[in-house]
C-alpha positions in Angstrom: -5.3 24.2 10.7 -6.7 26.2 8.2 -5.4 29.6 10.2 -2.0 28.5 9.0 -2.7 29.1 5.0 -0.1 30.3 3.1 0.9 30.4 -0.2 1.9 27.0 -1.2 -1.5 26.2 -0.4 -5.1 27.5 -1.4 -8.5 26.8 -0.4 -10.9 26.3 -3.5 -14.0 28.3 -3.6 -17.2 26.4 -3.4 -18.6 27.4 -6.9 -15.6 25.7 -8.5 -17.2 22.0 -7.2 -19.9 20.2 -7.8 -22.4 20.6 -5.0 -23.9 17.0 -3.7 -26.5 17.8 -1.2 -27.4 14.0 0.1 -30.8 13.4 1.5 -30.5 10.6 3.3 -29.3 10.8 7.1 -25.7 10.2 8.0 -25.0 6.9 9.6 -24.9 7.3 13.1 -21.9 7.7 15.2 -20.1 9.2 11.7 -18.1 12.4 12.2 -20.1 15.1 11.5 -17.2 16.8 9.1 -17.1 14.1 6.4 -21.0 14.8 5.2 -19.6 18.3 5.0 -16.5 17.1 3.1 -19.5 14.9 0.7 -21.0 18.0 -0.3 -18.1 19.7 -1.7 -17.1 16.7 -4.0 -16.1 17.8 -7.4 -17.1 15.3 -10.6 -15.2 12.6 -12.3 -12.0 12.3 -10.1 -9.9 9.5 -9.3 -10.4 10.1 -6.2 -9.8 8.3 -2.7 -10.2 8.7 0.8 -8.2 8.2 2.7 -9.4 7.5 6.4 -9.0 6.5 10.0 -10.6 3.5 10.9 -13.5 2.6 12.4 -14.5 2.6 16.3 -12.8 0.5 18.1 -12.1 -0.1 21.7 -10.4 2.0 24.4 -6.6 2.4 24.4 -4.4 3.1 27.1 -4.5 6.7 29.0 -1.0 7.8 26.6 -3.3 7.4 23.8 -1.2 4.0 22.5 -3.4 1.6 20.7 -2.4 -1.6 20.6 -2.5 -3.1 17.4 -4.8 -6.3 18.5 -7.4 -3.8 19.6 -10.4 -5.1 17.4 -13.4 -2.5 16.5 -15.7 -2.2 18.4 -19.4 -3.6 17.2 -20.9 0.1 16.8 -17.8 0.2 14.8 -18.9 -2.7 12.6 -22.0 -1.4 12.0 -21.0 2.2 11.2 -18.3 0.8 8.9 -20.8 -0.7 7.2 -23.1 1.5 6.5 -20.6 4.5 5.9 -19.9 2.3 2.8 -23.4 1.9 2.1 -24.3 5.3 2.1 -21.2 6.4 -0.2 -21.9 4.0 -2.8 -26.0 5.4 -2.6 -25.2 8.8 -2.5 -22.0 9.8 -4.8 -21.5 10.2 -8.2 -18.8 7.5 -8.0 -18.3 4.0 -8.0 -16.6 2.2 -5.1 -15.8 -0.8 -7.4 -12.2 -1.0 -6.8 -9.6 -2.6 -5.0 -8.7 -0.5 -1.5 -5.6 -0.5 0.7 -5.0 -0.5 3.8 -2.8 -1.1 7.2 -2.3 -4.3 7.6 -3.4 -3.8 11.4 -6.7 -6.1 11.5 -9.2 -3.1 12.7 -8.2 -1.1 9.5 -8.5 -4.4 7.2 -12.1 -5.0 9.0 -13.3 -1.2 8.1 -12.3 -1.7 4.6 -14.3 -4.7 4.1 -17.1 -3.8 5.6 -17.5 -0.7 4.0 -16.8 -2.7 0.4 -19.6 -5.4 1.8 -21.9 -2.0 2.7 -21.4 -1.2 -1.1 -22.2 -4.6 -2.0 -18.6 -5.2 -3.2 -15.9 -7.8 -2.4 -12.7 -6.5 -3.7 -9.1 -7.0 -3.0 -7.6 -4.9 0.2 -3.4 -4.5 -0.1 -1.9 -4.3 3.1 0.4 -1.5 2.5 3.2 -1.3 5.2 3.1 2.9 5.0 -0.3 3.2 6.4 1.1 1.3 9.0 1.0 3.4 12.8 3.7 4.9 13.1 4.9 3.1 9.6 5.3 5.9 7.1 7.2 8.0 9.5 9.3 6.0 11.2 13.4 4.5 9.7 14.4 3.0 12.4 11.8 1.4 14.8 13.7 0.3 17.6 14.4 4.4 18.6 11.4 5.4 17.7 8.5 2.7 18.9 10.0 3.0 22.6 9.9 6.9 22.5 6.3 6.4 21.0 5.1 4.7 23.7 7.0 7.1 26.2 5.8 10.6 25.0 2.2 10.0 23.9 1.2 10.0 20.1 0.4 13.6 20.1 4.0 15.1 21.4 5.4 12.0 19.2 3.3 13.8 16.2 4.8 17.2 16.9 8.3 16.3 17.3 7.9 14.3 14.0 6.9 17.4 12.4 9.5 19.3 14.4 12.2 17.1 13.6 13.5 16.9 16.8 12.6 13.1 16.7 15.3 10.1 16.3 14.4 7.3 14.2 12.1 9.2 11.8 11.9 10.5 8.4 12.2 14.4 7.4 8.1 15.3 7.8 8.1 16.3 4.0 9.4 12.7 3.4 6.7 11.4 5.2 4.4 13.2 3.7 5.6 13.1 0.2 5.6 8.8 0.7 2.1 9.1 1.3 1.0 11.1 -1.7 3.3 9.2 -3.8 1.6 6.0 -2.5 -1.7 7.6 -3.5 -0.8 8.6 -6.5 0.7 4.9 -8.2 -2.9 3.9 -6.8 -5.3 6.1 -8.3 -8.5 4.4 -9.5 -9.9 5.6 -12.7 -11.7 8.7 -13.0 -15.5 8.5 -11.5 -14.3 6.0 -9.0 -13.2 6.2 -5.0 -10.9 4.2 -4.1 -10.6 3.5 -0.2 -7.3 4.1 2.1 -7.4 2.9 5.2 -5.3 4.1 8.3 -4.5 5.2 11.9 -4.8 8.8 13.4 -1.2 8.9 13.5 -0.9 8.9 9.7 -3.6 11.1 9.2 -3.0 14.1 11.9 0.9 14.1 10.2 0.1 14.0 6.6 -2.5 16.6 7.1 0.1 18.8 9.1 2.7 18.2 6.6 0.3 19.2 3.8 -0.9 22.1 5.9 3.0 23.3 6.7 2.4 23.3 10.2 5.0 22.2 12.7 2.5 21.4 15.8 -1.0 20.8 16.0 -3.6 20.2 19.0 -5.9 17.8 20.2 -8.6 19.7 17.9 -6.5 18.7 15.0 -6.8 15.0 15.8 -8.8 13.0 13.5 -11.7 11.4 14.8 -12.1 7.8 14.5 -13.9 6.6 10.7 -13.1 10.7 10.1 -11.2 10.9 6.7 -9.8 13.3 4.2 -10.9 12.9 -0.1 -7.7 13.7 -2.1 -7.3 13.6 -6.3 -4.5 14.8 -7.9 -4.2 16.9 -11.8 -3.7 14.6 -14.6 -0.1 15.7 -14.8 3.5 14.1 -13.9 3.9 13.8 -10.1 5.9 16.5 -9.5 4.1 18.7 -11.2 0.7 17.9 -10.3 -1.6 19.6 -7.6 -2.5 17.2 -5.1 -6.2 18.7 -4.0 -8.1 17.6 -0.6 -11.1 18.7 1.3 -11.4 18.4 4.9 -14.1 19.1 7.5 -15.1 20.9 4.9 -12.8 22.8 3.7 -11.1 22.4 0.0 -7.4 23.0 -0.5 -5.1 22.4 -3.4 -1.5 22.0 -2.0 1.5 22.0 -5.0 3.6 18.9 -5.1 6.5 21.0 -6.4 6.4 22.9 -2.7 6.7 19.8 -1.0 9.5 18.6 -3.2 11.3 22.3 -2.7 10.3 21.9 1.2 11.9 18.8 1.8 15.4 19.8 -0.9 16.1 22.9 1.2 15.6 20.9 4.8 19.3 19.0 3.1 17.4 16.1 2.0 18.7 13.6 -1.0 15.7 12.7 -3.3 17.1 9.3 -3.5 15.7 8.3 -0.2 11.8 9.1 -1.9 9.2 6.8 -2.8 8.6 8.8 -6.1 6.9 7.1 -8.6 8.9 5.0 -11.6 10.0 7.6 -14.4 10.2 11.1 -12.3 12.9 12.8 -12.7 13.9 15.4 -10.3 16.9 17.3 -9.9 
């Protein structure tokens, strides 16, 4: 996606970030992107990642997962150690609460990756990381066309808005990184967020301002982005994000502006308590 850079959003040279260059082998089976993403972790963040789950078994041939599909027990075990070899290898503690889909594959990576840490903290089930949950208003027109057109056309017409039942894409978008940001941990933690490739594939085209993406956009399963955000009021914060290696820093302000001129009302936002935009 990165070919599609313009100037509401900015990749971050390398020599601005702390460098982590782990060691220790990458648990089998993980994506190869996220040790790339590792390495170009800055310091002190309140940082999360937020992340498809783990392996799980097949879906059907429209690419429609059912939600009582369980991970699979690869997927166990490279949940488990994922977690394990964050909380060895980073400069930041995984001793916080995590949220997640309420979907039982997502709340099983979560807590195994917290148990591969050595932690047992709380996991919220949060209804937006729910598939197709943050983009969808009215499920009974959507879910049916979901099911119908595949998850990548449903994707594209999302971000197209040529979709009934959904959200404006900058909506979806901007309810995810407003969800992120009333959850922050504190700074020199990570704080896990759990959810579907759905989720992932449209926030990361929403915050990359593209209005279709491929099959080599899809996120692979336990793949995940890191995102922190300025120490500033929402709305005027950066929200900053590597992935597959690559660091971006996207303003909030361009999203706001992106979804005001589509003819949206910012009443129908899940902004935080106390911003005011006008």
């Amino acid at each position: 996606m990165s070919k599609y850079l313009n100037s509401t959003l900015s990749k971050v040279s390398a020599d601005k970030l702390a460098s982590h260059t782990p060691s220790a082998p990458a648990p089998s089976h993980l994506p190869d992107s996220m040790i790339s993403s590792v390495r170009l972790l800055p310091e002190n963040e309140r940082l999360i990642l937020f992340t498809r789950h783990s392996l799980r078994e097949r879906s059907d041939g429209n690419g429609f997962a059912s939600y009582q599909l369980p991970l699979t027990p690869k997927g166990r075990v490279l949940a488990k150690s994922w977690g394990r070899w964050l909380a060895g290898h980073l400069p930041y503690s995984l001793d916080v609460d995590s949220i997640s889909s309420p979907i039982k594959r997502c709340i099983d990576t979560a807590q195994l990756m917290q148990e591969g840490a050595g932690l047992k903290r709380d996991i919220t089930h949060q209804s937006l990381l729910v598939e197709p949950g943050s983009l969808v208003t009215e499920p009974e027109i959507a879910n049916p066309i979901f099911k119908e057109i595949g998850v990548l056309n449903f994707i594209n017409r999302f971000l197209q808005g040529n979709l009934e039942g959904t959200k404006n894409a900058y909506q979806g978008g901007l309810d995810i990184l407003s969800l992120f940001y009333q959850n922050q941990p504190q700074h020199g933690h990570l704080m896990l967020a759990v959810s579907h490739d759905t989720l992932l594939s449209a926030f990361l085209a929403v915050m990359f301002d593209v209005e279709e993406i491929d099959w080599n956009d899809w996120p692979k399963m336990m793949e995940g982005v890191f995102l922190w955000f300025d120490d500033k009021p929402f709305d005027q914060a950066n929200a900053h994000f590597i992935w597959r290696g690559q660091v971006y820093t996207r303003p909030i302000s361009s999203l706001l502006n992106g979804y005001r001129a589509a003819g949206y009302h910012p009443s129908k936002l899940l902004l935080p308590p106390g911003v005011q935009w006008t």
